[in-house]
N, CA, C and O of each residue as an XYZ file, in Angstrom:
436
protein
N      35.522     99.886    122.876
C      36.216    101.116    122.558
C      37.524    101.146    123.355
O      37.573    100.850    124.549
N      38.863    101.624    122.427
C      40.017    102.113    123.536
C      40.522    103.080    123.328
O      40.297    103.740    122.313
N      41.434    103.452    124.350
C      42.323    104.684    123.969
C      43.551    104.307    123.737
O      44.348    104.043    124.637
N      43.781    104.257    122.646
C      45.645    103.934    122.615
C      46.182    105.463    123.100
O      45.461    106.449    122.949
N      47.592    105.552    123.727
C      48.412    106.638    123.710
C      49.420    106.419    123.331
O      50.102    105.928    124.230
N      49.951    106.519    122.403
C      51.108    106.490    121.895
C      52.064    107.680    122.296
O      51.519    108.749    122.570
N      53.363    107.599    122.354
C      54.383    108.284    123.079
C      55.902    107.961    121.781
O      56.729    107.051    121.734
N      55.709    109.062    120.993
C      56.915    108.626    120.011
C      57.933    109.909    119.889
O      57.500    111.052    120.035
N      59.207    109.664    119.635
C      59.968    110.528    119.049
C      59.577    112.150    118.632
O      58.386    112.131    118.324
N      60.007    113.262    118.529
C      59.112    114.207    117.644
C      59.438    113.647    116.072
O      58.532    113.572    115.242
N      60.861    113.256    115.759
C      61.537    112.872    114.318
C      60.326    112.229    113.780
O      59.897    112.723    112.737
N      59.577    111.053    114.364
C      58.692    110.702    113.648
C      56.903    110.890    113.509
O      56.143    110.264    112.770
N      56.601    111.910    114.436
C      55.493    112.137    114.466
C      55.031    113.296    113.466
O      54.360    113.918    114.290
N      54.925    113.906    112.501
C      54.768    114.097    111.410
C      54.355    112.854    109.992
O      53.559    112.632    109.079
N      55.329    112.448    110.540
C      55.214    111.329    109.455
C      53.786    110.490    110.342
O      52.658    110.572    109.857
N      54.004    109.825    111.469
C      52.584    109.301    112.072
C      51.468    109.725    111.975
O      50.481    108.998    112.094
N      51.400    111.213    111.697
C      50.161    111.910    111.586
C      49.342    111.651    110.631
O      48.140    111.383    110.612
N      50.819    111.859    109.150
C      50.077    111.234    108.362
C      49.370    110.379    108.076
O      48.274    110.259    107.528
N      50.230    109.662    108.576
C      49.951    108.092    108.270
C      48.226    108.000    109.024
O      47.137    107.983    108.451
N      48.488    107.963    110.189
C      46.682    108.048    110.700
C      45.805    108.363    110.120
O      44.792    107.674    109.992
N      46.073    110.078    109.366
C      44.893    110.147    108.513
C      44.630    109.907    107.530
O      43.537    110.164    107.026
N      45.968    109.099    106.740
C      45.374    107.769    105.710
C      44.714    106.729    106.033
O      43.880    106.183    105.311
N      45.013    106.410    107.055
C      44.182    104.990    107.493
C      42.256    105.668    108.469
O      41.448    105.033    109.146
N      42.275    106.745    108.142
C      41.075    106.932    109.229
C      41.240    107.024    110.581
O      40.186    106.793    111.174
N      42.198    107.283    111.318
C      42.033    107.551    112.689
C      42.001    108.757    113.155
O      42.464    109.650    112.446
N      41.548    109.020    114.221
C      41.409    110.545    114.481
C      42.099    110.191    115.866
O      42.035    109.208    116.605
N      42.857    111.524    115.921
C      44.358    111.945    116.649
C      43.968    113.322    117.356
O      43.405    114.285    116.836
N      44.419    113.170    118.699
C      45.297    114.220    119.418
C      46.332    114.339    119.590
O      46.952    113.388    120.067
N      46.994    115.545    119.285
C      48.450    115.403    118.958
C      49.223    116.349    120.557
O      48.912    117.527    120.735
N      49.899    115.841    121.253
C      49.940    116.895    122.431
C      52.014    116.941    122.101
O      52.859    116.115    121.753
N      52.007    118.016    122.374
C      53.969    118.171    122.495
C      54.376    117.529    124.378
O      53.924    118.123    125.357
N      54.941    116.739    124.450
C      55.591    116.308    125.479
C      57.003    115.978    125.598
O      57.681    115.803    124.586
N      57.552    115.870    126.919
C      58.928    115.343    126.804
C      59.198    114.326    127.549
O      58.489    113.970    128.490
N      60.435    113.674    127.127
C      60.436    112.555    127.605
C      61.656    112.696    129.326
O      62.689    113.325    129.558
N      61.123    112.110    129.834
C      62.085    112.264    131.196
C      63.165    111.774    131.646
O      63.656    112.099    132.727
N      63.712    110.823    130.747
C      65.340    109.868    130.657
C      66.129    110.702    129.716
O      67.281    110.544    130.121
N      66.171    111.471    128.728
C      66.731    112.336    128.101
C      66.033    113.755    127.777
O      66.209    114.447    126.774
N      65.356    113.962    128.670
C      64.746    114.965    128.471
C      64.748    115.699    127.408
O      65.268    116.815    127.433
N      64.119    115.157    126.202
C      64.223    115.224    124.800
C      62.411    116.126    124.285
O      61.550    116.422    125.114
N      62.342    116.275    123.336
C      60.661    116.148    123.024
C      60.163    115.417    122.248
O      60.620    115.187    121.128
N      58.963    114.850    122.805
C      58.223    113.513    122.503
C      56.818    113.964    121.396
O      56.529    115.160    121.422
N      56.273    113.379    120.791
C      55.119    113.640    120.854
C      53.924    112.851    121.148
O      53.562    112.149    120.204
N      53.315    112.792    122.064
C      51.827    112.286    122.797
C      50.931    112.262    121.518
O      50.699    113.351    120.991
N      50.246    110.785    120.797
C      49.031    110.912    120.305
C      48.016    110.343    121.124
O      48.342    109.394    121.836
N      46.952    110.716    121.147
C      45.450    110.117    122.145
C      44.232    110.075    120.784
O      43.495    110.884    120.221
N      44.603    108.411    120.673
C      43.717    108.096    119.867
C      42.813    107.302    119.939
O      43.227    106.154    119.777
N      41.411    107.392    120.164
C      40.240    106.645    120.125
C      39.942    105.668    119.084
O      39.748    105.854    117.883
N      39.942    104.503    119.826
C      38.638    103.469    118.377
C      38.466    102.644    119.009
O      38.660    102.412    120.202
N      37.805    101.778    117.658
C      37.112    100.688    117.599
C      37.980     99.446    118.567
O      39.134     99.662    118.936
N      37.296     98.227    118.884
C      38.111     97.542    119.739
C      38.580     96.760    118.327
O      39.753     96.390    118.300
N      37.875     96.528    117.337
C      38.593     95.667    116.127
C      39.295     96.184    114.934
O      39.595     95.657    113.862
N      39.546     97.883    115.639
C      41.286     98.049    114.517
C      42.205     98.565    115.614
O      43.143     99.254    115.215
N      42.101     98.343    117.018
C      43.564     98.159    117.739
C      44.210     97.762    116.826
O      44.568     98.699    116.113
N      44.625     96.579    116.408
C      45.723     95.889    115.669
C      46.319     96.403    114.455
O      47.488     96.360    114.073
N      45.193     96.942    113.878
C      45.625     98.406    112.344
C      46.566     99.374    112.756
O      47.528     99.800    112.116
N      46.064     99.778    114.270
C      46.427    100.750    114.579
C      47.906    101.082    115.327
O      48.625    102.078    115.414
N      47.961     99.546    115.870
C      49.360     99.210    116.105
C      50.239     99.237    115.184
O      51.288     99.881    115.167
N      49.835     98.566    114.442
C      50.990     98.096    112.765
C      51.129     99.743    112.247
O      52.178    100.358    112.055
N      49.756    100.225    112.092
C      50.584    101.760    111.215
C      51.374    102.651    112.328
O      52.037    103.609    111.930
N      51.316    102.370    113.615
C      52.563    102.870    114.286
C      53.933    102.673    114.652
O      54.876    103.437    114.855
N      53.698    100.811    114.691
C      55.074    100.357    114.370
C      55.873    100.617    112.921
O      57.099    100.558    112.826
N      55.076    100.881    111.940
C      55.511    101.029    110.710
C      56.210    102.501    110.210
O      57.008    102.795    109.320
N      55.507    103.243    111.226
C      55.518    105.081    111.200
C      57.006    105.422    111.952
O      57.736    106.252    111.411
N      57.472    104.712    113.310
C      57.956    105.141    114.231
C      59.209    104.163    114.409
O      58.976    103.026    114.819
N      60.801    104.620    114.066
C      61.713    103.702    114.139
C      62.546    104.151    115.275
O      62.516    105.237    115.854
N      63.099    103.390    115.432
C      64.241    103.112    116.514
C      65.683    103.649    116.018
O      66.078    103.658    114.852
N      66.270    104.025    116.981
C      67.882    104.578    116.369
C      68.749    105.050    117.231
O      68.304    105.616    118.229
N      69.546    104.982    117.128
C      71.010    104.908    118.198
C      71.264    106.566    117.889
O      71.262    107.205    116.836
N      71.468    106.926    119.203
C      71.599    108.677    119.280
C      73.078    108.874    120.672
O      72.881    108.243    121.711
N      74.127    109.536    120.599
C      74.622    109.905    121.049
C      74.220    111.034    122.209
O      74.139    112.209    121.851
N      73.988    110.706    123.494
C      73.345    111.483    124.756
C      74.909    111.790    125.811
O      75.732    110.996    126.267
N      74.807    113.177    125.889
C      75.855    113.905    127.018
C      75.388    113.200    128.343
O      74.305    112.779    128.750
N      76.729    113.254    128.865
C      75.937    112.927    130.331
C      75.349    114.031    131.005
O      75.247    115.178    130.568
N      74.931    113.550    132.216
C      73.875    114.975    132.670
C      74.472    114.565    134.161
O      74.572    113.455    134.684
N      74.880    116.058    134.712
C      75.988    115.844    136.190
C      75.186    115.617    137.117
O      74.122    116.219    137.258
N      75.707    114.518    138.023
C      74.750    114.052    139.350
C      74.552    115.229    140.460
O      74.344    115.032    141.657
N      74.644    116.303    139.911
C      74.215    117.592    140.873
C      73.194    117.339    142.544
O      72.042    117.715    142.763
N      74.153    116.577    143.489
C      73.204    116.309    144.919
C      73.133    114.890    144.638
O      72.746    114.237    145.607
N      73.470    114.027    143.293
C      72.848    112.672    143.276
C      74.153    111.877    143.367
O      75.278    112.367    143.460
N      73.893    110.804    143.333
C      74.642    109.743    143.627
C      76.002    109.849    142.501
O      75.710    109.687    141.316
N      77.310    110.087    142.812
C      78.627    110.497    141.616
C      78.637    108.568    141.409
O      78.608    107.957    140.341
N      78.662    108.279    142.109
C      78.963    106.255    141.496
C      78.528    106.086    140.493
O      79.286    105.484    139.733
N      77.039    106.511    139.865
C      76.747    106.429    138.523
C      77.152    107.581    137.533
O      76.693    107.580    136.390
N      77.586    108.080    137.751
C      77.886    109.185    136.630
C      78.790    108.587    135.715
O      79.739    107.913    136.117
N      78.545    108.802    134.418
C      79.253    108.501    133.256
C      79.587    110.097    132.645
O      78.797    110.758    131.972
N      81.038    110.543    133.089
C      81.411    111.531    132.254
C      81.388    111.929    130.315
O      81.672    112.928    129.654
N      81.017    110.894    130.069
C      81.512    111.368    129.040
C      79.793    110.683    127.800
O      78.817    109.999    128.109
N      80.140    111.216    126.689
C      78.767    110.872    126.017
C      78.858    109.119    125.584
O      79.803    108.470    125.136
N      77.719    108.789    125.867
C      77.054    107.315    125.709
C      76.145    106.788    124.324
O      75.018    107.247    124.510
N      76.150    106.471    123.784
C      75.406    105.703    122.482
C      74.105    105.191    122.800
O      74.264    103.970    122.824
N      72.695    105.495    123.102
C      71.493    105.034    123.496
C      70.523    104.698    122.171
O      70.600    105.347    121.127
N      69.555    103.531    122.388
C      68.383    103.392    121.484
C      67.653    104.757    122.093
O      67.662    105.339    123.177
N      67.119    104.918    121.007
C      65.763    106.588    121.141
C      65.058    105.923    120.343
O      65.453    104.856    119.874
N      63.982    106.414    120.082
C      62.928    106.501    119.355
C      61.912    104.908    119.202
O      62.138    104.180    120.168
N      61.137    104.443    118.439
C      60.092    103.335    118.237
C      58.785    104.418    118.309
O      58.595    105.478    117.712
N      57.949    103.660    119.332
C      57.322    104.060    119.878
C      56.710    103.291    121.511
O      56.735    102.063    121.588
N      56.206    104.102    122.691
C      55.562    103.840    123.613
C      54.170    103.870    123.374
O      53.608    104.942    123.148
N      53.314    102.366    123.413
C      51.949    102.556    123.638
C      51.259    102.376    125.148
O      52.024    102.165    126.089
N      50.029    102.446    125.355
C      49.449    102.158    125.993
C      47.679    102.319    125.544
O      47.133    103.324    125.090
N      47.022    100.905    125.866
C      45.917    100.668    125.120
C      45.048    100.400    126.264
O      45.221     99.345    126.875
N      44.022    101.318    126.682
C      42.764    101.643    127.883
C      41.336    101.107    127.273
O      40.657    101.449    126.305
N      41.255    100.513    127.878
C      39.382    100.520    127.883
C      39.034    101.656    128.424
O      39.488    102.317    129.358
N      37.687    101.855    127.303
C      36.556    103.221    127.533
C      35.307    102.893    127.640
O      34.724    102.258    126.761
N      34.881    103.198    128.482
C      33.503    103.206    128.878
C      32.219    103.967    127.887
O      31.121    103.513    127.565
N      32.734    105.024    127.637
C      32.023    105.740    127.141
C      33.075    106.692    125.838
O      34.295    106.624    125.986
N      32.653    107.318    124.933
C      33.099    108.212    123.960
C      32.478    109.098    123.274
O      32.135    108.684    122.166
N      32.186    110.220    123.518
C      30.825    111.293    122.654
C      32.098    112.363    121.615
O      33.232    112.721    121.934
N      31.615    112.521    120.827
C      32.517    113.799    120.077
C      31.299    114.599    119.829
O      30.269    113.948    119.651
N      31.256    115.315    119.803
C      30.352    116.919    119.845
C      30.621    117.633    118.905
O      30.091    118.740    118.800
């Protein structure tokens, strides 16, 4: 058994949701943000089998794209001015962040 957590965009988590509950997975959906652009993310916590990890990867890589977003800078208020970039920057956002846990145990009630 694992826990994937996936960590994606909000733009595409709607669409991921779906997608999961076409394929059979069951989802927690939590609102989070992300802490390099302090943007909002959305957190899924999804349980399974150890032999559709790999399903479960593909319908998230497939759900969740990547894309170049224009980010303000944010003023080094107390922090270091050497890095400050005045002016707005061109960044990748979005894909997705996983992380895949072994579980010991899993009951749903």
């Amino acid at each position: 058994m694992k826990l994937v957590m996936a960590v994606v965009q909000d733009k595409d988590s709607n669409r991921l949701m779906n997608a999961l509950v076409d394929h059979n997975f069951r989802t927690t959906k939590l609102a989070t943000t992300g802490g390099f652009l302090k943007a909002g993310n959305t957190t899924f916590m999804i349980g399974t089998e150890d032999h559709r990890v790999d399903k479960l990867l593909s319908v998230i890589k497939e759900n969740c794209q990547s894309r170049d977003q224009m980010v303000a800078p944010v003023s080094p208020m107390g922090g270091n001015a050497d890095s400050y970039v005045p002016y707005p920057v061109e960044v990748e956002v979005g894909g997705a962040t996983i992380f895949v846990l072994p579980i010991e145990q899993f009951h749903h009630f």
